[in-house]
C-alpha positions as CSV (number, residue, x, y, z in Angstrom):
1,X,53.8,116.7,43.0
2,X,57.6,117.8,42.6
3,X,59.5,114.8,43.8
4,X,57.8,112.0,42.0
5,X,61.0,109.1,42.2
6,X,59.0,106.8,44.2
7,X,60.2,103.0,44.0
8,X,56.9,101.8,45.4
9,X,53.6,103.0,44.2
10,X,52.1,105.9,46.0
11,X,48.6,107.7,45.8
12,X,48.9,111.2,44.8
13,X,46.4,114.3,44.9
14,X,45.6,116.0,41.5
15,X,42.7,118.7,40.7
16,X,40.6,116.2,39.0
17,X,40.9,113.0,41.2
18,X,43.7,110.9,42.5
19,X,47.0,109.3,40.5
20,X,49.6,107.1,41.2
21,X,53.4,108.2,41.4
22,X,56.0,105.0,40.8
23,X,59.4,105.2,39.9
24,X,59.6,108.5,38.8
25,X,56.2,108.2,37.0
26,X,52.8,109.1,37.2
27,X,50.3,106.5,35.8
28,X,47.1,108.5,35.0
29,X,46.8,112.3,34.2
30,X,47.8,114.9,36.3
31,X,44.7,116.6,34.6
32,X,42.4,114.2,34.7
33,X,43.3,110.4,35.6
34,X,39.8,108.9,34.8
35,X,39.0,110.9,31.3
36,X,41.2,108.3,29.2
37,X,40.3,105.1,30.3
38,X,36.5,106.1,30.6
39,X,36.4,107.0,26.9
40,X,38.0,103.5,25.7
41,X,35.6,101.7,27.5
42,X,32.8,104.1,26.3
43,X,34.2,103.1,22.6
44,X,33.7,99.4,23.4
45,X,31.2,97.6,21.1
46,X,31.6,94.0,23.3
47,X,29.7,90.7,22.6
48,X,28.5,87.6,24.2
49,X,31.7,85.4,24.7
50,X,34.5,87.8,25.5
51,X,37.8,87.5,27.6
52,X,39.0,91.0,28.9
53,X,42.4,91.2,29.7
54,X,42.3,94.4,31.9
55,X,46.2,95.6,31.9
56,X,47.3,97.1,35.0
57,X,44.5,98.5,36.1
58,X,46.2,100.7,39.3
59,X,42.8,102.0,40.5
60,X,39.1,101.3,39.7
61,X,39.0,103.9,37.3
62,X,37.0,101.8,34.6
63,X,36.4,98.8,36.1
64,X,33.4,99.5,37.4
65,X,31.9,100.8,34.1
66,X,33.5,97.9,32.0
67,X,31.6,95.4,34.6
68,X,28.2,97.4,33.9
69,X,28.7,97.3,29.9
70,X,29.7,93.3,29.7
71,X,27.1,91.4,27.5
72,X,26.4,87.7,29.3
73,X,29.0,84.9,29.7
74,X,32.3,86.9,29.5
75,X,35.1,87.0,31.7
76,X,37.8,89.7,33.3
77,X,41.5,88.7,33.7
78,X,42.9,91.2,36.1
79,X,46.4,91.6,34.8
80,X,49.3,93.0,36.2
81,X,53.6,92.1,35.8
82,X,54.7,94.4,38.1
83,X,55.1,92.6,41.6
84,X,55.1,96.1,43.5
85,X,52.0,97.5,41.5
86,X,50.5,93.8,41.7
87,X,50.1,93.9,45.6
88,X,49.2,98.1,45.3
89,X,46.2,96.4,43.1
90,X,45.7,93.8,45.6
91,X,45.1,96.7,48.3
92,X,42.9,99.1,46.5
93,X,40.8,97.5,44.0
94,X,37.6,96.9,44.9
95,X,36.7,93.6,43.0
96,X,34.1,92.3,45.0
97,X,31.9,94.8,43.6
98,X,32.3,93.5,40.0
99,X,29.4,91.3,38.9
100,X,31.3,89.4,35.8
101,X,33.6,86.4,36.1
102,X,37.3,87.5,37.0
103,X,40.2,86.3,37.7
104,X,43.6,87.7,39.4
105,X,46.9,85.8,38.6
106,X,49.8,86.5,40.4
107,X,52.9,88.1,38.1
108,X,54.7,84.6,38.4
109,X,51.3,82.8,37.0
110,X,51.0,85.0,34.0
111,X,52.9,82.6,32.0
112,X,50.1,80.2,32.2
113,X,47.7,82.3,31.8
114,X,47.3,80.9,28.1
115,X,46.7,77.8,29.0
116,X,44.5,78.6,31.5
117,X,42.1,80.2,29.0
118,X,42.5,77.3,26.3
119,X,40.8,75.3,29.0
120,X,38.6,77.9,30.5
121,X,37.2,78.5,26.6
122,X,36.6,74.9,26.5
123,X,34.7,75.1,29.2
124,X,32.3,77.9,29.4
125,X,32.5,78.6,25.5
126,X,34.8,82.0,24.9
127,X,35.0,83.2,21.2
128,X,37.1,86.1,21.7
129,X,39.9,87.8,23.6
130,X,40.5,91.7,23.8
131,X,43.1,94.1,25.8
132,X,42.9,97.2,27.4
133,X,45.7,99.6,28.4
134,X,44.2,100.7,32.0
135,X,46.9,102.5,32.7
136,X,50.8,103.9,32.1
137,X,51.7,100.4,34.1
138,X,51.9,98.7,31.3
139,X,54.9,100.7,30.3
140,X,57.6,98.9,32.4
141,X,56.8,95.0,30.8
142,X,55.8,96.6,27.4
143,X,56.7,93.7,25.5
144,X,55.5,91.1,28.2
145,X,52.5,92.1,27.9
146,X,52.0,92.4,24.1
147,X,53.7,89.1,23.7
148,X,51.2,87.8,26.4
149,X,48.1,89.2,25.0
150,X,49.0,88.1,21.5
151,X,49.5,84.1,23.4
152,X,46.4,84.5,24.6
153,X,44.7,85.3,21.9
154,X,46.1,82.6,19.9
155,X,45.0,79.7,22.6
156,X,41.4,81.2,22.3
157,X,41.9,80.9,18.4
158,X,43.6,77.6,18.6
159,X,40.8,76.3,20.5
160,X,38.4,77.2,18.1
161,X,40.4,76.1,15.5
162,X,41.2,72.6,16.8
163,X,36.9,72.7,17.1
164,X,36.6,73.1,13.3
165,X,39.1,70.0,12.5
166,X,37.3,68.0,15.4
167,X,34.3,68.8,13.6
168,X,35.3,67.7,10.4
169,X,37.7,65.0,11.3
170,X,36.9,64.1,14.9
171,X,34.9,60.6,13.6
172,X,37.7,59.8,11.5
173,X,40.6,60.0,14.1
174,X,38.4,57.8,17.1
175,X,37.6,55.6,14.7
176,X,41.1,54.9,13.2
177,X,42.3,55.4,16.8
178,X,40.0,52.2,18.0
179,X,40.6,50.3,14.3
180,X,44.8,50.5,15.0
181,X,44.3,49.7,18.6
182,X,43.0,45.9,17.1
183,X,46.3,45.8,15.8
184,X,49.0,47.3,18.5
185,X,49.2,44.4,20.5
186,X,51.2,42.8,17.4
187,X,53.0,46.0,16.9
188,X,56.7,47.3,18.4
189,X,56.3,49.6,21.0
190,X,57.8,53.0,20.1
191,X,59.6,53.3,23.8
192,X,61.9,50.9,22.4
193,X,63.6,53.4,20.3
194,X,63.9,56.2,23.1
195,X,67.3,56.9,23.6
196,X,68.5,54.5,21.7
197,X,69.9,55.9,18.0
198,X,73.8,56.2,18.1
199,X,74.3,58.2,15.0
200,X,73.3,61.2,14.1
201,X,69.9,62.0,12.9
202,X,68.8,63.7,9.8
203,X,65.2,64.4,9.6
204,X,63.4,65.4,6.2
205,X,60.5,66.6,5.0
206,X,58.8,67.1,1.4
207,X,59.5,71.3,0.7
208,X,61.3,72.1,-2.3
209,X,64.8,72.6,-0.2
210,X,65.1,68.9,-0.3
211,X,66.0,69.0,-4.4
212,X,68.6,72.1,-3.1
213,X,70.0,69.6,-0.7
214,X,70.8,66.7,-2.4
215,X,72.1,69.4,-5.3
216,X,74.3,71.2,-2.9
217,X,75.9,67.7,-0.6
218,X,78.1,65.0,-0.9
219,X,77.8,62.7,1.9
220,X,77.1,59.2,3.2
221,X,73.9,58.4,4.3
222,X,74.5,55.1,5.6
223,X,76.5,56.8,8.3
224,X,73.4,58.9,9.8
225,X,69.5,57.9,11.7
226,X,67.5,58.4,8.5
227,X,63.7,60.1,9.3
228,X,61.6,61.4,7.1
229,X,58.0,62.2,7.0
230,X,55.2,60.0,4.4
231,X,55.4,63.0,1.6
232,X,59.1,62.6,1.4
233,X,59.1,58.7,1.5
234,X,59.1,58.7,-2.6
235,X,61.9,61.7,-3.3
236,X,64.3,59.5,-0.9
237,X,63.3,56.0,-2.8
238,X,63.7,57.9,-5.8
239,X,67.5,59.0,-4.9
240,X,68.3,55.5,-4.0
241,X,68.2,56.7,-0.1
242,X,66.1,54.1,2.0
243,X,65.1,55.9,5.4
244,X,65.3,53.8,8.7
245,X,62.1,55.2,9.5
246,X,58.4,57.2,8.2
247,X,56.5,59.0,10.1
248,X,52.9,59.6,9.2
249,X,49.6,61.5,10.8
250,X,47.5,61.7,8.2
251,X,43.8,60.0,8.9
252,X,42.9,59.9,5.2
253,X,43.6,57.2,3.3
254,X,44.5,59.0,0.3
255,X,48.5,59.2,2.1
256,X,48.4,55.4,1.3
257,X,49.7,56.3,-2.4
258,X,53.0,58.1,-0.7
259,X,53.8,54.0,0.2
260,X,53.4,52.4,-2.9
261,X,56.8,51.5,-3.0
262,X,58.7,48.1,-1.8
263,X,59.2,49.1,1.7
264,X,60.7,45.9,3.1
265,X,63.0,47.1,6.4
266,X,61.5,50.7,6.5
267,X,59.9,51.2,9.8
268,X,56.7,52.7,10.3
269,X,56.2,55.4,13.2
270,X,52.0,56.0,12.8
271,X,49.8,58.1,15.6
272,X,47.2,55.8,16.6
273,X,44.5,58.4,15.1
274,X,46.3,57.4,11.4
275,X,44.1,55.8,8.6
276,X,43.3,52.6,9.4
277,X,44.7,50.7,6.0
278,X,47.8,51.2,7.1
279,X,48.3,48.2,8.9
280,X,46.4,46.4,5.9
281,X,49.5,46.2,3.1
282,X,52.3,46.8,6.0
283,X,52.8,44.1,8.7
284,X,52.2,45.1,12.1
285,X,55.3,44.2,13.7
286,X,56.9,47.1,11.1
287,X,55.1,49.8,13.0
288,X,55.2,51.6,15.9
289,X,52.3,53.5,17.1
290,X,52.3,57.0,19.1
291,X,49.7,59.0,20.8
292,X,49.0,62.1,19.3
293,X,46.7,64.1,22.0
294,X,44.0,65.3,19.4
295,X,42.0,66.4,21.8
296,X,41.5,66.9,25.9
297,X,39.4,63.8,26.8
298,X,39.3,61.1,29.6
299,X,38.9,58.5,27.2
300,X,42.6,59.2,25.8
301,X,43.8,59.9,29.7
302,X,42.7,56.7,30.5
303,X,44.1,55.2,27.2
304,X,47.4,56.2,28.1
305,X,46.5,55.2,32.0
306,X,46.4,51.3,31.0
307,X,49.1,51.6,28.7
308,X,52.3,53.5,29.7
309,X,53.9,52.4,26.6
310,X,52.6,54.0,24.4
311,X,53.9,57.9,24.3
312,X,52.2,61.0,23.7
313,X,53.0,64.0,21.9
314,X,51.7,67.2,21.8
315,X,48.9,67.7,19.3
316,X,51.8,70.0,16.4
317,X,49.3,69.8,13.5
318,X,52.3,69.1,11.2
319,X,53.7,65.5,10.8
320,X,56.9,67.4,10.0
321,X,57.1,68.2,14.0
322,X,56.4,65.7,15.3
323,X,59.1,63.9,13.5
324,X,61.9,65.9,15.0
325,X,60.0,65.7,18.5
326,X,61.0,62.1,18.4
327,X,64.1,62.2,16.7
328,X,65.0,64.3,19.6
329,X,63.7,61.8,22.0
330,X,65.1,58.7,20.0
331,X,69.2,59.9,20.0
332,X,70.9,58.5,22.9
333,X,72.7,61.4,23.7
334,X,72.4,65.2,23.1
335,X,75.7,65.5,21.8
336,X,74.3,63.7,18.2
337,X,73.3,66.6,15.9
338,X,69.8,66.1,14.5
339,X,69.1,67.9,11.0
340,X,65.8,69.0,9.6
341,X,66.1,69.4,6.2
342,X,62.6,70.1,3.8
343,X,60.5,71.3,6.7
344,X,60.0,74.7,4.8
345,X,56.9,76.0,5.4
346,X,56.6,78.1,2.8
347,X,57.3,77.6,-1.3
348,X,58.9,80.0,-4.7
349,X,56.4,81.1,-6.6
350,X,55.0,77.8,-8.9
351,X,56.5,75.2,-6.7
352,X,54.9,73.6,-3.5
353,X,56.7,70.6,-2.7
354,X,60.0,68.9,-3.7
355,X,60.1,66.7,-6.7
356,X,59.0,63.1,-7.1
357,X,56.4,63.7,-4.3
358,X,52.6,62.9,-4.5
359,X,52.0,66.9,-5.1
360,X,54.2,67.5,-7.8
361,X,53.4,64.2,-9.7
362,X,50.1,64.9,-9.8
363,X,50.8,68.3,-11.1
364,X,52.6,66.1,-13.7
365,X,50.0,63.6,-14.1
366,X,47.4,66.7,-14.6
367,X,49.4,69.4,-16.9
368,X,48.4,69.8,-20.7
369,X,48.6,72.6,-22.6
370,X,45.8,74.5,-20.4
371,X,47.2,73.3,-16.8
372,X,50.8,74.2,-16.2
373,X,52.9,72.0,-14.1
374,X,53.7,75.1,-12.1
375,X,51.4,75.7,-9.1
376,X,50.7,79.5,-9.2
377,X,47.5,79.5,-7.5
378,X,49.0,78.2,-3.7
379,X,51.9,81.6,-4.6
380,X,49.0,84.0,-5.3
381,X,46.2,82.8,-3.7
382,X,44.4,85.8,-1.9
383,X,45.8,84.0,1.8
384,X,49.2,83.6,0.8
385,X,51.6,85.8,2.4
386,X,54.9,87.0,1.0
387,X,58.0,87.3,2.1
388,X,62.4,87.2,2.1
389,X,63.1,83.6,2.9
390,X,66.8,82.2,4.9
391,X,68.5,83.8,1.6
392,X,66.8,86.5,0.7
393,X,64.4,85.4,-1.7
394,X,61.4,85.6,-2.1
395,X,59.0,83.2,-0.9
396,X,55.1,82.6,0.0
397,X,53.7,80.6,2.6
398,X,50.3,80.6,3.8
399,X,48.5,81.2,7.7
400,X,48.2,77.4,8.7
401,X,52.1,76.8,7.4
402,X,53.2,80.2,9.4
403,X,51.3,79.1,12.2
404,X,53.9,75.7,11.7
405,X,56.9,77.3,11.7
406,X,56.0,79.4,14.6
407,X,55.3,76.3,16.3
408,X,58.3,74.8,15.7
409,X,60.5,78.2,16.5
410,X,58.4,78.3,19.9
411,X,58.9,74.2,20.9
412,X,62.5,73.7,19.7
413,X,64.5,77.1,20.0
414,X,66.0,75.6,23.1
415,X,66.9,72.1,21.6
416,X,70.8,70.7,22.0
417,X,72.5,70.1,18.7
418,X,69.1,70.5,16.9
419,X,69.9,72.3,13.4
420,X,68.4,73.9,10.3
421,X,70.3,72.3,7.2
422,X,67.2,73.4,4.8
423,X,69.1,76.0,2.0
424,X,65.5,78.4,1.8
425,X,62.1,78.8,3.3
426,X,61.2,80.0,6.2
427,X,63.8,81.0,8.8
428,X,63.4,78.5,11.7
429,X,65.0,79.6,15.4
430,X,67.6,77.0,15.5
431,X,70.9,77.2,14.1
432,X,71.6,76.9,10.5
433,X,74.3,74.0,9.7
434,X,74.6,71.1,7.0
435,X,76.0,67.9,7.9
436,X,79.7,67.2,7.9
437,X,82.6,64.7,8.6
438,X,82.6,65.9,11.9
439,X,79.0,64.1,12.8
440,X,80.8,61.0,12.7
441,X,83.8,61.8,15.1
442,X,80.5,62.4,17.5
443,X,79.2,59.2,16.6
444,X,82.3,57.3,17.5
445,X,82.3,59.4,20.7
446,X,78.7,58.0,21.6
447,X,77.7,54.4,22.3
448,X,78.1,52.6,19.1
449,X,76.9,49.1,19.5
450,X,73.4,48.5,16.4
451,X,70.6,50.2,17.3
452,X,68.4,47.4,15.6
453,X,69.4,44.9,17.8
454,X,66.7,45.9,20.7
455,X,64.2,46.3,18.7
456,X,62.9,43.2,18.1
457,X,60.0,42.5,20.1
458,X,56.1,43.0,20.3
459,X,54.1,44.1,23.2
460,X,54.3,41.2,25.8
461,X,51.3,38.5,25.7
462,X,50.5,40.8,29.2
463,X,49.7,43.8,27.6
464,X,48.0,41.9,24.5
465,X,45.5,40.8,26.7
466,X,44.8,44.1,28.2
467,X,44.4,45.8,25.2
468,X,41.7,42.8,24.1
469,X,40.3,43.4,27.9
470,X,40.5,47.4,27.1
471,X,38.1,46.6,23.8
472,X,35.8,44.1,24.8
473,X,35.3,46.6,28.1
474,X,34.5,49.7,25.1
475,X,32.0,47.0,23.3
476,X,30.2,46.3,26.5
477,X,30.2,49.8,27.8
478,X,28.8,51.3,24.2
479,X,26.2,48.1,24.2
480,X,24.9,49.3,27.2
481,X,24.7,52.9,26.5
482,X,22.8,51.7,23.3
483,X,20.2,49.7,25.4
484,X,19.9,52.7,28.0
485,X,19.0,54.9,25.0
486,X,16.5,52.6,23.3
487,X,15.1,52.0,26.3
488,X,15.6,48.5,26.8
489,X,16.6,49.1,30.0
490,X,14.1,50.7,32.3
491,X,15.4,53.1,35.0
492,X,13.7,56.0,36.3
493,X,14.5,59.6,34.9
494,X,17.1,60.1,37.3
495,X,18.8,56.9,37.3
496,X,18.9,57.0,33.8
497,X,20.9,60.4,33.5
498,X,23.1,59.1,35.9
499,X,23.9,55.9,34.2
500,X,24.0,57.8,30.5
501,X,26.6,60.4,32.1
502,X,28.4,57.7,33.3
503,X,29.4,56.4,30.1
504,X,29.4,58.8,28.1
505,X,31.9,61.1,30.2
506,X,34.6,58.4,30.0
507,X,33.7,58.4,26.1
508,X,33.7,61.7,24.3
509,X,34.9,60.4,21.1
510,X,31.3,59.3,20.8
511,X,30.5,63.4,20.5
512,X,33.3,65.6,20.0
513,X,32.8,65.7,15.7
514,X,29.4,67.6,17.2
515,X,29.3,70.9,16.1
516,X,28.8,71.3,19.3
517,X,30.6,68.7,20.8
518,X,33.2,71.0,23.3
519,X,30.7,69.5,26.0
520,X,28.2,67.4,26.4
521,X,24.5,68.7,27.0
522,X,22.2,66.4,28.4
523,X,19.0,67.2,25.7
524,X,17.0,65.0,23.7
525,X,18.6,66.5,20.1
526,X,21.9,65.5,21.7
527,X,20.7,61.9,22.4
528,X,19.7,61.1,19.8
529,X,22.9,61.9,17.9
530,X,25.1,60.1,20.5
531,X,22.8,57.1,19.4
532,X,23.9,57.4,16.3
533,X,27.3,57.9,17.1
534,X,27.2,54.4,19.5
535,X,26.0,52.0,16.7
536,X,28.7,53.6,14.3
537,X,31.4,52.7,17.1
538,X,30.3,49.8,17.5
539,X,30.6,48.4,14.2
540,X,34.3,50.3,14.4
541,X,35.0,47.7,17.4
């Protein structure tokens, strides 16, 4: 018990039970090592659903109980991110004994442990995620593992919350999804423009830092890659500034009205899960469709199998993102700058979104003498949260537009060249910088011959045939599905499970708007709503 500098975890005798001694540390009690982690888990009100992340658990102490006290369907993550303590763990824990679900990542796999659980959740139907300290090991990767638990946590939640907008958009997004595929055989494929924009790129959104923008520079647009995302299609008419390209996400048709405008030579970059009238007042061959992946499904895999030009993008949640994804991706070299100006997240108290766009002019439209243009309610809603913005000020922003901006700071922290020219809201984790004469000695560094001229063309009469194929072959299959289900086609009971499964696995959109829809259950309820859901897709087709 004197000399306790050990550099490789070591049992050692106390008067209560045993400890471990590693690197100058012991990790239970010298008095007692069990007594603490037996009264958390007595403390422990768990329910049905739960993911455990036991953290460092050196010995059994607790295990055993915890396995005892787990309500059904839950699941132990045996978590350790010390390599010597991992293999101690690997020697002395007896976890064949335990009768719940575990699993045991190596150190060097703990960084996918989060997506690991987003697809384990999906699966067997988690609702919850908790930690427990086992022991002192936790305090040599303190902030691993609190920045570990807290990803976890969030995957769990973002499952669940990517379940509630299936649920209440789900229909909506297949549906547009099939609708614009009718019309992507006469539209420009989007991998025309990787790589291929020789100036550099400025990317705007709709926040109010777009009216401090314009007030605070002086330069020429016509030298720079203009993007801008639908909300902030009208401010830029407005200023005389016509963008070389829109980006929009949006399944409702109500975004229509941000297009109202003559917009002759403004290219169109739409996810395929976009509203449908789209393509109705825009001519195809002025868009360019891209796979947003909405959900995890075989029938979007095997979209993307047949057609390798279309590209995907993670599923962001803000149109705002996704633009600066492919501005990244559309720049021909990494030595172009790309700006993001307007992509705020958050808003001054009264104000929402920069002026001219749909928000504030229907603030406009709606003011009288008892409705003030201003738009307190989003500043001081019971959900906003407060805070010093890039400059000090203050500023509110709500969870959903955190949860943005948190997204973006996470995906393009590591971007070349990306920066933050936005003069308030919040602080992204990219380098704050406004556009300057500089850009342009870049430019003339960089492959300068007209990024227009390639872009020119439609899908070849190849792929327009396989994309009629791909739909006639969804018609057919849903046709069938339909007789199968009516019984117009007699099979035994076995046969006809088979043959239902066999469809409908390659087709979730036909069920994922289910409440719940995370997996299909073969049951006579659930039947009879796919049914419903195959002669509503096939009047989509």
């Amino acid at each position: 018990m004197e000399n306790l500098d050990i550099q490789k975890p070591c049992v050692v005798q106390t008067p209560q039970g045993f400890s471990v001694s590693y690197k100058n540390h012991l990790l239970y009690s010298k008095y007692n090592p069990s007594k603490s982690i037996l009264q958390t888990i007595e403390k422990l009100e768990l329910l049905s659903g739960s993911i455990i992340i036991c953290k460092s658990p050196v010995l059994d102490y607790g295990l055993k109980e915890l396995d005892q006290k787990l309500p059904e369907n839950c699941l132990l993550i045996i978590c350790e991110a010390d390599q010597n303590l991992y293999q101690f763990e690997k020697e002395n824990l007896n976890l064949s004994e335990l009768k719940a679900n575990y699993i045991f990542p190596s150190p060097e796999n703990l960084k996918d442990l989060p997506l690991k659980l987003y697809e384990l959740t999906r699966k067997n139907n988690y609702k919850r995620t908790i930690g427990i300290n086992f022991s002192a090991g936790i305090q040599f990767h303190e902030d691993f593992y609190k920045n570990l638990e807290k990803a976890c946590v969030d995957s769990v939640m973002t499952f669940w919350k990517n379940r509630v907008t299936l649920t209440k958009f789900g229909r909506k997004y297949s549906s547009n999804l099939f609708s614009n595929l009718k019309v992507m055989g006469q539209s420009q494929p989007i991998n025309t423009y990787l790589k291929s924009i020789t100036k550099p790129i400025i990317v705007f959104g709709a926040g109010q830092s777009l009216d401090l923008f314009f007030k605070n520079t002086d330069i020429d647009f016509s030298k720079y890659y203009i993007l801008c995302v639908d909300t902030a299609l009208r401010p830029l008419l407005k200023r005389g500034i016509k963008p070389n390209g829109v980006f929009i996400e949006e399944a409702q048709s109500i975004i229509t009205r941000s297009f109202i405008n003559k917009i002759d030579n403004i290219h169109i970059f739409a996810g395929l899960s976009s509203t449908r009238l789209l393509s109705h007042f825009i001519k195809p061959q002025q868009i360019s469709y891209f796979m947003t992946q909405y959900t995890q499904s075989s029938f979007l895999d095997n979209l993307y199998m047949n057609f390798p030009q279309l590209v995907q993008n993670p599923p962001f949640g803000s149109v705002g993102l996704t633009a600066v994804y492919y501005a990244l991706l559309f720049r021909s070299s990494t030595k172009l700058p790309v700006y993001v100006v307007g992509l705020d997240f958050s808003y001054s108290a009264g104000l929402t979104h920069a002026k001219a766009t749909m928000a504030h002019l229907q603030r406009l439209i709606q003011s009288n003498r008892l409705t003030s243009i201003e738009n307190h309610a989003a500043s001081f809603s019971s959900s906003s949260i407060k805070f010093s913005d890039k400059n000090g000020q203050i500023f509110f922003t709500s969870p959903s537009l955190k949860s943005y901006a948190e997204t973006f700071n996470n995906y393009f922290y590591n971007s070349q060249n990306l920066f933050d020219a936005s003069l308030c809201g919040i602080p992204l984790g990219i380098e704050r910088k406004l556009p300057n004469p500089q850009d342009l000695t870049v430019f003339n560094n960089v492959r300068n011959d007209d990024e227009e001229s390639s872009k020119n063309s439609n899908f070849d009469k190849e792929t327009q045939n396989k994309l009629s194929s791909y739909l006639e072959n969804e018609k057919k299959q849903l046709k069938r599905l339909l007789d199968l289900l009516e019984g117009k086609i007699i099979l035994d009971e076995k046969d006809l499970e088979k043959e239902i499964l066999k469809i409908v696995n390659q087709r979730e959109y036909l069920y994922l708007h289910f409440p719940d829809g995370y997996k299909f259950t073969y049951n006579q309820s659930f039947l009879n709503r796919i049914k419903s859901e195959t002669q509503a897709f096939l009047k989509y087709l």
